[in-house]
N, C-alpha and C positions, 0 to 999 in steps of 0.2 A: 479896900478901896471900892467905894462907889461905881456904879456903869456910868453915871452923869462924868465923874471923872476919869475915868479913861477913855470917854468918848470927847472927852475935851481935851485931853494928852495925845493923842492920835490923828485928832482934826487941827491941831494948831491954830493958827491964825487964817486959813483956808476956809471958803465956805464951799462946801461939799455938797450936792445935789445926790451923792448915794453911794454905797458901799462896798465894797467886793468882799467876797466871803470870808479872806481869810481876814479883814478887818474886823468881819461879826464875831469871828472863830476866835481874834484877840480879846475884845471886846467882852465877851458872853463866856470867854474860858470855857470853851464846847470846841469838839472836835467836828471838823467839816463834816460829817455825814450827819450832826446831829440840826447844822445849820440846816444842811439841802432837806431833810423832815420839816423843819420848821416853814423855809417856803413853800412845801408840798402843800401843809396844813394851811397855809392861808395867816400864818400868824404876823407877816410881812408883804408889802408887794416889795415883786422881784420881777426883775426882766432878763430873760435869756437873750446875750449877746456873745454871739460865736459860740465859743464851747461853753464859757461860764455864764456867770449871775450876777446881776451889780442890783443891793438889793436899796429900794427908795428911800433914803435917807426919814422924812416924814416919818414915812408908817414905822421906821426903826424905830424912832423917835418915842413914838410914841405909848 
């Protein structure tokens, strides 16, 4: 399966402005630590809200 389609099976009919990790961790079939690297590295923007990360939908995107 594609990441366009499970990013499309997960978002449903919702427009979603950005992601929370364990969406990416679905998504990417990566274990959370290898997400929180990934926003380290700049490979996504991500925003720290409270304890977690809700990462920009966009730069996911892209």
């Amino acid at each position: 399966m594609s990441i366009e389609t499970r990013v499309k099976e997960l978002n449903g009919t919702s427009q979603k402005k950005s992601y929370s990790v364990e969406e990416v961790m679905q998504i990417l079939g990566v274990v959370r630590q290898t997400v929180y690297k990934l926003i380290e590295r700049g490979c996504f923007k991500a925003v720290k809200v409270d304890k977690g990360y809700r990462i920009v939908k966009k730069s996911f995107d892209k």
